[in-house]
Backbone and ligand atoms as CSV (ligand in chain L), in Angstrom:
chain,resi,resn,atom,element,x,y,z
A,1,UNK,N,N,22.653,-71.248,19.013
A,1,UNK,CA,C,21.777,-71.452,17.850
A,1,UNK,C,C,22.563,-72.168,16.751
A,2,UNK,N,N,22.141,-73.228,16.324
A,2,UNK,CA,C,22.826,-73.889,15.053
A,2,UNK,C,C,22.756,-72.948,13.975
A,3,UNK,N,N,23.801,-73.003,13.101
A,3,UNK,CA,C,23.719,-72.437,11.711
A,3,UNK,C,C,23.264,-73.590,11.298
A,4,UNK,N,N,23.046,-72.554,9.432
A,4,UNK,CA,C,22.547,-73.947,8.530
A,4,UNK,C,C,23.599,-74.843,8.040
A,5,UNK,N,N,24.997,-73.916,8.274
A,5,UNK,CA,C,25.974,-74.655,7.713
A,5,UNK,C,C,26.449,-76.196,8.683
A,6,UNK,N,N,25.902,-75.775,10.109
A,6,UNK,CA,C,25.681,-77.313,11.111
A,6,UNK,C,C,24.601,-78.183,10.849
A,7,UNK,N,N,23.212,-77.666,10.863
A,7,UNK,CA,C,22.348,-77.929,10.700
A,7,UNK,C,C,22.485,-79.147,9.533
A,8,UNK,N,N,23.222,-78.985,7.925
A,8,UNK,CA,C,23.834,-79.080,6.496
A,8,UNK,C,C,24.661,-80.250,7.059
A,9,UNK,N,N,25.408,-79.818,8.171
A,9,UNK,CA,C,26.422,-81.359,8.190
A,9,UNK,C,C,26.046,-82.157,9.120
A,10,UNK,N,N,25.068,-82.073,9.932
A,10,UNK,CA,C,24.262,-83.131,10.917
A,10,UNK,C,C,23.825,-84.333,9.815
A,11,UNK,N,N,22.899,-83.182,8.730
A,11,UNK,CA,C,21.909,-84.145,8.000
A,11,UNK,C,C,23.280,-84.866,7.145
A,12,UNK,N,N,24.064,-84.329,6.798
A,12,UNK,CA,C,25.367,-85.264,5.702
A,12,UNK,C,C,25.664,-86.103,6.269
A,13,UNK,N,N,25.832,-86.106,7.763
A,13,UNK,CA,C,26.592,-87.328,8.575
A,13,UNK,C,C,26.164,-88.507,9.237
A,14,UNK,N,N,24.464,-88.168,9.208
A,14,UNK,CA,C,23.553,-89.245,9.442
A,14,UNK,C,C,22.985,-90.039,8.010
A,15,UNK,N,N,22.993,-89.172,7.069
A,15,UNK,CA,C,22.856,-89.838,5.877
A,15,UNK,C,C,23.825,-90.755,5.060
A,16,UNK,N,N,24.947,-90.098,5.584
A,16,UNK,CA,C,26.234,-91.074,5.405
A,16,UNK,C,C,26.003,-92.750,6.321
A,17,UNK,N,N,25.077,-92.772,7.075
A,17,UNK,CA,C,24.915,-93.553,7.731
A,17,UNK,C,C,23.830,-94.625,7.321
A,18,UNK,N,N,22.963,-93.774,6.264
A,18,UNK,CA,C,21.708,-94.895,5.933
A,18,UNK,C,C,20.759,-94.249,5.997
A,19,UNK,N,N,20.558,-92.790,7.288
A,19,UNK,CA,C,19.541,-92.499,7.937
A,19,UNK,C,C,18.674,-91.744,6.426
A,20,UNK,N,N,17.361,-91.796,6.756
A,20,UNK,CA,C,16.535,-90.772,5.606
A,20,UNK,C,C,15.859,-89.873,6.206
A,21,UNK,N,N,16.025,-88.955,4.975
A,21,UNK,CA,C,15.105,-87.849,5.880
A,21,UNK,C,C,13.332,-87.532,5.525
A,22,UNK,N,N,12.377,-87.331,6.072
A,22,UNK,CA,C,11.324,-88.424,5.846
A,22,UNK,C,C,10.272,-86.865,5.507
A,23,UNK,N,N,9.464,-86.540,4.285
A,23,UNK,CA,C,8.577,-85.431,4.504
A,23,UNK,C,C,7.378,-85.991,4.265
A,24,UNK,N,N,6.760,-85.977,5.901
A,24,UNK,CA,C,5.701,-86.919,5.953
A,24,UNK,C,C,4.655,-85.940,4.647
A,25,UNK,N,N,4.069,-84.676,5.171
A,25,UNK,CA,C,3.155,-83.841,4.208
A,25,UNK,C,C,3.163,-84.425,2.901
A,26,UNK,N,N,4.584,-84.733,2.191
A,26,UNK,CA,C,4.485,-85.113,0.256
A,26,UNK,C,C,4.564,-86.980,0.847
A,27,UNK,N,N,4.573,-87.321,1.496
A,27,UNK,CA,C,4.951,-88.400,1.059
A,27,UNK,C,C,6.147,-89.462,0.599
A,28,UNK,N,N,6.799,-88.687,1.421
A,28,UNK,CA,C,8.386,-88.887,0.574
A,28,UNK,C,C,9.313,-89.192,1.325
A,29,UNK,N,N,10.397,-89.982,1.580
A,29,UNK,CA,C,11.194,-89.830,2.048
A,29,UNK,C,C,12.772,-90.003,1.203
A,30,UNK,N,N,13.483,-89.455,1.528
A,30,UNK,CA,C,14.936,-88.625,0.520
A,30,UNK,C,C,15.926,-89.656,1.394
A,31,UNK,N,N,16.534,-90.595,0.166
A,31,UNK,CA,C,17.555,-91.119,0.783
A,31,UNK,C,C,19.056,-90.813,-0.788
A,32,UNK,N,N,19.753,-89.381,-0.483
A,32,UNK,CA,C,20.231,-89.644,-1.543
A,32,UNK,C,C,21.913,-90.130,-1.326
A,33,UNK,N,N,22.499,-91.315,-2.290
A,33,UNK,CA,C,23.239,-92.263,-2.450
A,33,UNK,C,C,24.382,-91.666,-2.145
A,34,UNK,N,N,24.594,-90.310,-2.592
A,34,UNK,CA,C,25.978,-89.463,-2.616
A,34,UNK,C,C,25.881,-88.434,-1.923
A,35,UNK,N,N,26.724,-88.658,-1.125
A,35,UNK,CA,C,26.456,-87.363,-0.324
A,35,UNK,C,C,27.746,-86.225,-0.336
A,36,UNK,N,N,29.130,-86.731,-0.666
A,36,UNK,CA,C,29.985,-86.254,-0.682
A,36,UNK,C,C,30.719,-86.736,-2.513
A,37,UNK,N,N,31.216,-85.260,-3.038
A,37,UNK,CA,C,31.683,-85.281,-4.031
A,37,UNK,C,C,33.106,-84.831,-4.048
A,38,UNK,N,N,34.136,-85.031,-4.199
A,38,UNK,CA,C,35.225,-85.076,-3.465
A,38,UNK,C,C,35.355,-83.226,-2.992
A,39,UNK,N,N,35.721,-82.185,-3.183
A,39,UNK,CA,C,35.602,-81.564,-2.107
A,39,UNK,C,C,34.323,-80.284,-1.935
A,40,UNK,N,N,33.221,-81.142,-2.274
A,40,UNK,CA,C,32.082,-80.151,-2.223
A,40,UNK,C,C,31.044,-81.347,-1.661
A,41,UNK,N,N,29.720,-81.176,-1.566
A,41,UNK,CA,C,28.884,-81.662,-1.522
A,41,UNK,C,C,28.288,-82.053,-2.663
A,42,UNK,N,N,27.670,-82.957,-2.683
A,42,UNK,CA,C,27.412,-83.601,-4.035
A,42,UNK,C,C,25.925,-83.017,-4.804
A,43,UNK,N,N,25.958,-82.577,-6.069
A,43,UNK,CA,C,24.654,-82.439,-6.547
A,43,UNK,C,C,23.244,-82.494,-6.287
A,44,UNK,N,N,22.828,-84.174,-5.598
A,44,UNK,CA,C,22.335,-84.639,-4.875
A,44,UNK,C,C,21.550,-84.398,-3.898
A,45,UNK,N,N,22.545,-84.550,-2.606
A,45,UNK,CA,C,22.550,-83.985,-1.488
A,45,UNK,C,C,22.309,-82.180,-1.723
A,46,UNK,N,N,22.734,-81.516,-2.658
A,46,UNK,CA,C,22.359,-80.250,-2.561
A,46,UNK,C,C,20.988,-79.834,-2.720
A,47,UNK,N,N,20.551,-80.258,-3.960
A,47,UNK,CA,C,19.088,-80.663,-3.955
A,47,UNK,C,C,18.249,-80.804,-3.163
A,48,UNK,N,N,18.764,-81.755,-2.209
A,48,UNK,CA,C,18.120,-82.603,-1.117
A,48,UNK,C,C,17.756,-81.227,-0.151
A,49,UNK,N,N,18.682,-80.566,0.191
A,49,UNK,CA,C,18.827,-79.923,1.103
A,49,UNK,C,C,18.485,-78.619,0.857
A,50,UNK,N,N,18.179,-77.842,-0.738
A,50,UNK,CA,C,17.726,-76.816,-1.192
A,50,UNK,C,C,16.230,-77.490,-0.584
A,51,UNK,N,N,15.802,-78.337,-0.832
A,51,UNK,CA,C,14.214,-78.706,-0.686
A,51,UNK,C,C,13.799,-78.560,0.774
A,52,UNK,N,N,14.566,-79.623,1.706
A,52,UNK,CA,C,14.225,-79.443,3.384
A,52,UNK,C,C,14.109,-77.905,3.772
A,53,UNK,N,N,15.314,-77.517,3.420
A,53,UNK,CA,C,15.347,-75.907,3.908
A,53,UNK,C,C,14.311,-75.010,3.778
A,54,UNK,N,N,14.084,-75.359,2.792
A,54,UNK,CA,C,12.616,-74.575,2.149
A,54,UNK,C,C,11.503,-74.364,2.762
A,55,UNK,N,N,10.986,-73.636,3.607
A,55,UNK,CA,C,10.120,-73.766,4.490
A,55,UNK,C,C,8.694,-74.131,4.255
A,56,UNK,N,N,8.725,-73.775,2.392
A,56,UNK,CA,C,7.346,-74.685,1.898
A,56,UNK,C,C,7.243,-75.689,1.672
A,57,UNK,N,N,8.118,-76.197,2.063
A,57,UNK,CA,C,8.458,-77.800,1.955
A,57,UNK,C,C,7.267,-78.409,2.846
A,58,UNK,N,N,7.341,-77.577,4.086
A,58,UNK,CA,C,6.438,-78.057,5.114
A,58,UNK,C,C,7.722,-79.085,5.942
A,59,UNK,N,N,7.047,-79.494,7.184
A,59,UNK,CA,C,8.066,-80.438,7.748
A,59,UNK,C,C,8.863,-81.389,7.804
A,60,UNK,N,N,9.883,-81.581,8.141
A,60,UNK,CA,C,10.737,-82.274,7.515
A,60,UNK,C,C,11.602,-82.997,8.724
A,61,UNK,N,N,11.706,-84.436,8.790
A,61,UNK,CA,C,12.507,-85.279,9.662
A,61,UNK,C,C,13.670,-86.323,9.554
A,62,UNK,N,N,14.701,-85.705,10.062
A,62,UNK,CA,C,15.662,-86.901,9.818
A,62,UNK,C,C,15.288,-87.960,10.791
A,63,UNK,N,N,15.212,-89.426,9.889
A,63,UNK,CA,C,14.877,-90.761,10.159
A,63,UNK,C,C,14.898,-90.805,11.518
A,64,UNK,N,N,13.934,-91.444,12.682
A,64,UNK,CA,C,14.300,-91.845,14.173
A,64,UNK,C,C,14.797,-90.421,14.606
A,65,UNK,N,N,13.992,-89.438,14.811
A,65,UNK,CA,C,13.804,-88.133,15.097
A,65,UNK,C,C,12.901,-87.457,15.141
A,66,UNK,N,N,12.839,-86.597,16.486
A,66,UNK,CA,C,10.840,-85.621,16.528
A,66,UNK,C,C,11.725,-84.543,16.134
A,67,UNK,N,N,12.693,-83.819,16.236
A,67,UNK,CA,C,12.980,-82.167,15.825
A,67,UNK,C,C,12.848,-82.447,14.335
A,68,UNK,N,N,11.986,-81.516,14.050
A,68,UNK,CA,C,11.606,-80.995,12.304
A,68,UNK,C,C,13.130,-79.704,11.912
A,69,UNK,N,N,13.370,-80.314,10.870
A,69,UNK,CA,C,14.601,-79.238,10.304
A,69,UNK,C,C,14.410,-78.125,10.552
A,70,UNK,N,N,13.304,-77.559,10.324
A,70,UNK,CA,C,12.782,-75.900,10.873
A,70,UNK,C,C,13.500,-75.762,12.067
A,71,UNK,N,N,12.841,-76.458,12.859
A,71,UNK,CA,C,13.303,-76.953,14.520
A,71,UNK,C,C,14.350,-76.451,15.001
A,72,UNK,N,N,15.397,-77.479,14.511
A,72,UNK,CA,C,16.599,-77.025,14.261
A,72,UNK,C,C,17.320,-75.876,14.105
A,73,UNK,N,N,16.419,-74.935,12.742
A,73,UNK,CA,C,17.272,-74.021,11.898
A,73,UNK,C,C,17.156,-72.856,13.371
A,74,UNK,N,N,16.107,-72.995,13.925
A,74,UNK,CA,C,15.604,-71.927,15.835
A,74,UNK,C,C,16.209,-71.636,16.274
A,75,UNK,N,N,16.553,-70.844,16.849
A,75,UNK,CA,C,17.548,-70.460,18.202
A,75,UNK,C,C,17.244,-71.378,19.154
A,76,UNK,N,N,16.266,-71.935,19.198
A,76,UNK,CA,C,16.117,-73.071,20.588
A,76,UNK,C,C,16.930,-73.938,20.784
A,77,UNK,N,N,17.410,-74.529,19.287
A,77,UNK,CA,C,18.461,-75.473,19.071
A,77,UNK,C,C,19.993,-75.336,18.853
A,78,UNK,N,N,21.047,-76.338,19.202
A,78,UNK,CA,C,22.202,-76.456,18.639
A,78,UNK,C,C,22.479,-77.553,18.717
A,79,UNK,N,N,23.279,-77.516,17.455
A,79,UNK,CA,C,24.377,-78.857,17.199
A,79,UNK,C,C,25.613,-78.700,18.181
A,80,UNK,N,N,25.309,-80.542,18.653
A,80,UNK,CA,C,26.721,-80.378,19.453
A,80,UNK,C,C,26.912,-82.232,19.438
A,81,UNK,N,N,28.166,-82.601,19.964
A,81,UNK,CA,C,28.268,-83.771,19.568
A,81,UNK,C,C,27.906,-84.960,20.587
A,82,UNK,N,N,27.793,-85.798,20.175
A,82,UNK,CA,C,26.739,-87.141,20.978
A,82,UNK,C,C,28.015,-87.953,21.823
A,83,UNK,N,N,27.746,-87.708,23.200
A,83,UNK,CA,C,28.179,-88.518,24.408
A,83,UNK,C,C,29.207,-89.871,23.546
A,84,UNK,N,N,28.091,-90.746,23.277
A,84,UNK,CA,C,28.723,-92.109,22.906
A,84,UNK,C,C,29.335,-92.336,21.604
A,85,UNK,N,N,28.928,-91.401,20.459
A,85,UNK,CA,C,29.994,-91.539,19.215
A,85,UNK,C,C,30.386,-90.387,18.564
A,86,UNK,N,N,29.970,-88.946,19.500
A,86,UNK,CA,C,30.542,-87.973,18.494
A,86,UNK,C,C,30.357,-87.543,17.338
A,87,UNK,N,N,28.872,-88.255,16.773
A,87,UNK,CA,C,28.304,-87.487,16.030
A,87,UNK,C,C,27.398,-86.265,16.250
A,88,UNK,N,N,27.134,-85.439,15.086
A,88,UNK,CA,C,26.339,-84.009,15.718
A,88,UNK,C,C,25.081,-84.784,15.556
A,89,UNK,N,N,24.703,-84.301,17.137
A,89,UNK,CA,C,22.838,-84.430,17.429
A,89,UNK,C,C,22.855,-82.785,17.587
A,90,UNK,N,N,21.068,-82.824,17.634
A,90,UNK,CA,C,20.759,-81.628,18.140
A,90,UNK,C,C,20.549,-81.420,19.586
A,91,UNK,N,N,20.739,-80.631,20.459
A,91,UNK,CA,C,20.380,-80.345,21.851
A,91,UNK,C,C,19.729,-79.375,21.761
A,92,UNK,N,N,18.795,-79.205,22.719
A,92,UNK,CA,C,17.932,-77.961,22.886
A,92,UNK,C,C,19.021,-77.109,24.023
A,93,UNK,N,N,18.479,-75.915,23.671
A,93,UNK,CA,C,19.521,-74.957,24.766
A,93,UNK,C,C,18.754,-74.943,25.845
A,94,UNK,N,N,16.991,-74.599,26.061
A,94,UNK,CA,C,16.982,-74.246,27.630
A,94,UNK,C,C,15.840,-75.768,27.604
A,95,UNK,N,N,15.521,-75.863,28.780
A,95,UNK,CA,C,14.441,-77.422,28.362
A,95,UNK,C,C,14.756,-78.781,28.545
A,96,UNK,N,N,14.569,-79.832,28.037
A,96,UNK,CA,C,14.376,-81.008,28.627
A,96,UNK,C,C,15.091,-81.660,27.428
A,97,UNK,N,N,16.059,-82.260,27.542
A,97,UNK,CA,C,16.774,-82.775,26.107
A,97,UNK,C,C,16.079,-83.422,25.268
A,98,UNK,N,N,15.969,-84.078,24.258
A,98,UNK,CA,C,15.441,-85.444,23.789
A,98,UNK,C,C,16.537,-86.214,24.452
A,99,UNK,N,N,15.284,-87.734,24.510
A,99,UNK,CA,C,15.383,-88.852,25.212
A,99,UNK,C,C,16.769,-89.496,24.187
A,100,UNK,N,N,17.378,-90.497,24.344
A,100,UNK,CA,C,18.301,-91.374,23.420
A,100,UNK,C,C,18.838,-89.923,22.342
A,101,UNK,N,N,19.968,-90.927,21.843
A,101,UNK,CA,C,20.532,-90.160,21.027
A,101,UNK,C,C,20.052,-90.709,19.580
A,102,UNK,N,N,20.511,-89.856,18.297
A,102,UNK,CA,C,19.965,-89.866,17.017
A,102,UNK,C,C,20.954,-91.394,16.500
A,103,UNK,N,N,21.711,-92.259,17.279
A,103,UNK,CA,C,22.266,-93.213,16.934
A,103,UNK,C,C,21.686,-94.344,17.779
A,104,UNK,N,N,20.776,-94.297,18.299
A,104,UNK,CA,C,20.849,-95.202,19.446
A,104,UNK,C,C,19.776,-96.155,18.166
A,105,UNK,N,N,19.083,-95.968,16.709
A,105,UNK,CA,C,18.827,-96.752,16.362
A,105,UNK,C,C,19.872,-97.507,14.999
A,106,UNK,N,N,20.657,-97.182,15.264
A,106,UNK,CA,C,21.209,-97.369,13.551
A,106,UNK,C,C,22.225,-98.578,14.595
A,107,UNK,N,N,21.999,-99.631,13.679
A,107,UNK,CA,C,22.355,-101.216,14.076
A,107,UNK,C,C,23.987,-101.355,14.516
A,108,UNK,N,N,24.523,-101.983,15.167
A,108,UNK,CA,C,25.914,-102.144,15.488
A,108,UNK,C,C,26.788,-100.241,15.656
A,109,UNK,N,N,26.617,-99.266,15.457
A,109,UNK,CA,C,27.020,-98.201,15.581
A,109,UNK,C,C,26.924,-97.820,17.083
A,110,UNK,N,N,28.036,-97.448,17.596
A,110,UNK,CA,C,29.525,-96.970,16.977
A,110,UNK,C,C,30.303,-98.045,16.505
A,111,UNK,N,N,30.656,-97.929,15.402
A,111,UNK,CA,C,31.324,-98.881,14.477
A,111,UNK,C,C,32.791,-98.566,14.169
A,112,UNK,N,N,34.426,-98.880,15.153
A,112,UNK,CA,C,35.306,-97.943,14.505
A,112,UNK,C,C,35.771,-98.803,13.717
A,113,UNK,N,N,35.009,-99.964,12.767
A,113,UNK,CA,C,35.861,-100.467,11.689
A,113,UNK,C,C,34.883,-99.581,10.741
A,114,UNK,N,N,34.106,-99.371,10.725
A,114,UNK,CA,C,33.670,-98.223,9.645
A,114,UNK,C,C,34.570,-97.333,9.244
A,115,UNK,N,N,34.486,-97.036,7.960
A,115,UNK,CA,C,34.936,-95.123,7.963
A,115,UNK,C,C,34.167,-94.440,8.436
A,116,UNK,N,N,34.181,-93.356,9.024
A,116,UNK,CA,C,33.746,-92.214,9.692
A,116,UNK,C,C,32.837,-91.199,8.578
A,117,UNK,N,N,31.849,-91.128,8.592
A,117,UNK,CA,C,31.418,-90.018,8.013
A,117,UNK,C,C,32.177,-88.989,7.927
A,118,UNK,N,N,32.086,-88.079,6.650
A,118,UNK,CA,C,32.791,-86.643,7.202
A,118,UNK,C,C,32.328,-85.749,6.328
A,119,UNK,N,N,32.844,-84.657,6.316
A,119,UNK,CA,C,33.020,-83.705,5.527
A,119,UNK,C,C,33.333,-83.365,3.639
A,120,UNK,N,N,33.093,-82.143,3.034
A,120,UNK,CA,C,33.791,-82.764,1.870
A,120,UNK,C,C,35.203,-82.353,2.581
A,121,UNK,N,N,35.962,-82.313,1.638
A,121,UNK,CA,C,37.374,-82.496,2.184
A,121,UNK,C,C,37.991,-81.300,1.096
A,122,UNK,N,N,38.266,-80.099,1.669
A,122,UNK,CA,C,38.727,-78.970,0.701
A,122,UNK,C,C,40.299,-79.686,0.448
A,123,UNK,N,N,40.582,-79.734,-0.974
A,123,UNK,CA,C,41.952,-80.402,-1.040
A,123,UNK,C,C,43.245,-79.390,-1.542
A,124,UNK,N,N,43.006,-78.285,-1.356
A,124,UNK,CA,C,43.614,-77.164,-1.598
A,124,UNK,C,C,44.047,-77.090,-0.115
A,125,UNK,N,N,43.449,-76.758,0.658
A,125,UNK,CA,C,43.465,-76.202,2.196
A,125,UNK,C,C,43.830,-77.347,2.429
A,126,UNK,N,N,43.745,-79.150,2.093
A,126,UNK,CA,C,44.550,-80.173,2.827
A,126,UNK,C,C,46.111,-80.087,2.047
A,127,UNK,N,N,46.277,-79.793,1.000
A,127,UNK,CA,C,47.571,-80.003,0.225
A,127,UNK,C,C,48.222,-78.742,1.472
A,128,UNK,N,N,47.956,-77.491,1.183
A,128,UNK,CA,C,48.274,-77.105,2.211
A,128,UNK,C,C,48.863,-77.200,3.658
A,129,UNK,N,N,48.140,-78.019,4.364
A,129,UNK,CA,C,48.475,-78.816,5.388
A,129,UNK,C,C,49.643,-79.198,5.321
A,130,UNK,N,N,49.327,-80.139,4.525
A,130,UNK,CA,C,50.431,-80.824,4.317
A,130,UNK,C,C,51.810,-80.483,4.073
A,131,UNK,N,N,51.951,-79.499,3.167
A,131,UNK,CA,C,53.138,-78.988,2.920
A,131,UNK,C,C,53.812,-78.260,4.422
A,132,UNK,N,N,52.852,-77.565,4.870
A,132,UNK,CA,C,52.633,-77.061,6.368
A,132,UNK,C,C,53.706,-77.841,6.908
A,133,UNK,N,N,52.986,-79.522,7.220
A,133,UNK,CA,C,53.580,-80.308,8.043
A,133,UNK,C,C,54.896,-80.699,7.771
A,134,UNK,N,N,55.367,-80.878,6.669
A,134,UNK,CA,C,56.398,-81.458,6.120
A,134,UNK,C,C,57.531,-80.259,5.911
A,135,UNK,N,N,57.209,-78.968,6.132
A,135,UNK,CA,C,58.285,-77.959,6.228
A,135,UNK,C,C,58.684,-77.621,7.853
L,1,ZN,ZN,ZN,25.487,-91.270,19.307
Protein backbone atom coordinates (compact mmCIF):
# COMPACT_ATOMS: atom_id res chain seq x y z
CA UNK A 1 0.00 0.00 0.00
CA UNK A 2 1.52 3.45 -0.81
CA UNK A 3 1.75 5.96 1.96
CA UNK A 4 0.86 9.53 1.48
CA UNK A 5 4.29 10.38 2.14
CA UNK A 6 4.98 8.23 -1.56
CA UNK A 7 1.94 9.01 -2.90
CA UNK A 8 3.42 13.26 -1.93
CA UNK A 9 6.66 12.41 -3.83
CA UNK A 10 5.26 10.65 -7.03
CA UNK A 11 3.12 13.85 -7.52
CA UNK A 12 6.60 16.23 -6.66
CA UNK A 13 8.54 14.27 -9.20
CA UNK A 14 6.23 14.34 -12.09
CA UNK A 15 5.51 17.90 -11.49
CA UNK A 16 9.06 18.63 -11.43
CA UNK A 17 8.65 17.46 -14.87
CA UNK A 18 5.85 19.79 -16.30
CA UNK A 19 3.22 17.15 -15.55
CA UNK A 20 -0.29 18.81 -14.02
CA UNK A 21 -2.47 17.54 -11.95
CA UNK A 22 -5.93 17.97 -13.53
CA UNK A 23 -9.49 18.24 -11.18
CA UNK A 24 -11.73 17.60 -13.86
CA UNK A 25 -15.15 18.19 -11.22
CA UNK A 26 -13.76 22.26 -10.50
CA UNK A 27 -12.33 22.72 -13.56
CA UNK A 28 -8.94 23.18 -12.83
CA UNK A 29 -5.89 22.03 -13.40
CA UNK A 30 -2.75 22.80 -10.70
CA UNK A 31 0.48 23.36 -12.25
CA UNK A 32 2.48 24.83 -9.31
CA UNK A 33 6.04 26.50 -10.43
CA UNK A 34 7.86 25.47 -7.11
CA UNK A 35 7.86 22.54 -5.97
CA UNK A 36 10.90 22.28 -3.84
CA UNK A 37 12.04 24.93 -1.25
CA UNK A 38 15.40 24.15 -0.27
CA UNK A 39 14.85 21.57 2.44
CA UNK A 40 11.07 21.32 2.72
CA UNK A 41 8.49 21.40 0.21
CA UNK A 42 7.47 24.52 -0.99
CA UNK A 43 4.35 26.56 0.17
CA UNK A 44 2.86 25.94 -3.05
CA UNK A 45 3.09 22.55 -3.67
CA UNK A 46 1.78 22.16 -0.03
CA UNK A 47 -1.32 23.77 -0.82
CA UNK A 48 -1.52 21.92 -3.86
CA UNK A 49 -1.46 18.82 -2.11
CA UNK A 50 -3.54 19.85 1.17
CA UNK A 51 -6.34 20.26 -1.70
CA UNK A 52 -5.86 16.76 -3.86
CA UNK A 53 -5.76 14.90 -0.61
CA UNK A 54 -8.86 16.17 0.44
CA UNK A 55 -11.33 13.83 -0.43
CA UNK A 56 -13.89 16.71 -1.07
CA UNK A 57 -11.93 17.76 -3.53
CA UNK A 58 -13.59 15.03 -5.51
CA UNK A 59 -11.20 13.40 -8.12
CA UNK A 60 -8.13 14.16 -8.89
CA UNK A 61 -5.45 13.21 -11.83
CA UNK A 62 -1.96 13.51 -12.42
CA UNK A 63 -1.59 14.67 -16.18
CA UNK A 64 -1.59 11.39 -18.79
CA UNK A 65 -3.06 9.17 -16.00
CA UNK A 66 -6.52 7.06 -15.16
CA UNK A 67 -5.50 6.31 -11.23
CA UNK A 68 -7.37 9.21 -9.29
CA UNK A 69 -5.12 10.25 -6.14
CA UNK A 70 -7.78 8.57 -3.92
CA UNK A 71 -6.75 5.56 -6.05
CA UNK A 72 -3.59 5.66 -5.08
CA UNK A 73 -3.95 6.70 -1.35
CA UNK A 74 -5.90 2.35 -1.44
CA UNK A 75 -4.31 -0.48 -0.47
CA UNK A 76 -4.78 -1.65 -4.07
CA UNK A 77 -1.95 0.53 -4.96
CA UNK A 78 1.88 1.11 -4.59
CA UNK A 79 4.55 3.23 -5.55
CA UNK A 80 7.37 1.60 -7.06
CA UNK A 81 9.82 2.68 -9.66
CA UNK A 82 9.40 2.70 -13.59
CA UNK A 83 11.39 -0.03 -15.67
CA UNK A 84 12.83 2.67 -18.13
CA UNK A 85 13.66 5.82 -15.89
CA UNK A 86 13.12 5.13 -12.32
CA UNK A 87 10.69 7.34 -11.62
CA UNK A 88 7.80 6.43 -8.99
CA UNK A 89 4.68 5.18 -11.00
CA UNK A 90 1.94 3.58 -9.39
CA UNK A 91 1.44 -0.32 -9.74
CA UNK A 92 -1.51 -2.05 -8.72
CA UNK A 93 -0.73 -4.99 -6.31
CA UNK A 94 -3.18 -7.78 -7.47
CA UNK A 95 -4.66 -7.15 -11.28
CA UNK A 96 -3.69 -6.05 -14.56
CA UNK A 97 -1.05 -3.18 -14.50
CA UNK A 98 -1.71 0.03 -16.38
CA UNK A 99 -0.71 -0.01 -19.93
CA UNK A 100 2.69 2.44 -20.66
CA UNK A 101 4.33 4.10 -18.06
CA UNK A 102 3.45 7.73 -16.47
CA UNK A 103 6.60 8.94 -18.74
CA UNK A 104 5.96 7.43 -21.83
CA UNK A 105 4.28 10.96 -22.64
CA UNK A 106 6.55 13.68 -21.46
CA UNK A 107 8.78 14.57 -24.72
CA UNK A 108 12.53 13.43 -25.05
CA UNK A 109 12.48 11.82 -21.28
CA UNK A 110 14.61 9.94 -19.99
CA UNK A 111 16.72 12.88 -20.24
CA UNK A 112 20.26 12.30 -18.28
CA UNK A 113 21.34 15.82 -19.30
CA UNK A 114 18.47 16.99 -17.19
CA UNK A 115 18.70 17.33 -13.46
CA UNK A 116 16.84 14.70 -11.88
CA UNK A 117 13.89 15.55 -9.98
CA UNK A 118 14.19 14.98 -6.31
CA UNK A 119 13.47 15.42 -3.03
CA UNK A 120 13.71 18.42 -0.62
CA UNK A 121 17.08 17.85 0.53
CA UNK A 122 17.28 17.84 4.58
CA UNK A 123 20.66 19.83 4.89
CA UNK A 124 21.30 19.05 8.43
CA UNK A 125 21.12 15.19 7.83
CA UNK A 126 23.32 16.03 4.40
CA UNK A 127 26.00 18.23 6.38
CA UNK A 128 25.98 15.27 8.41
CA UNK A 129 26.85 12.95 5.78
CA UNK A 130 29.23 14.60 4.96
CA UNK A 131 31.21 15.07 7.88
CA UNK A 132 30.39 11.18 8.15
CA UNK A 133 32.33 10.79 4.94
CA UNK A 134 35.23 12.86 5.44
CA UNK A 135 36.05 11.36 9.03
ZN1 LIG B 1 9.28 5.86 -16.98
Amino acid sequence: MASSAEVKKYLAYWLQLGKKIIIPSRNLSLCPSNIIQFDRYSVEFEECWALISDENTGDCYLEGTIQTIQELLSPKWEISNCARCAMPVPMIQMGIQPEGCVCSDVEGWPNEELPKPREPINSKERLQNIKKSLS
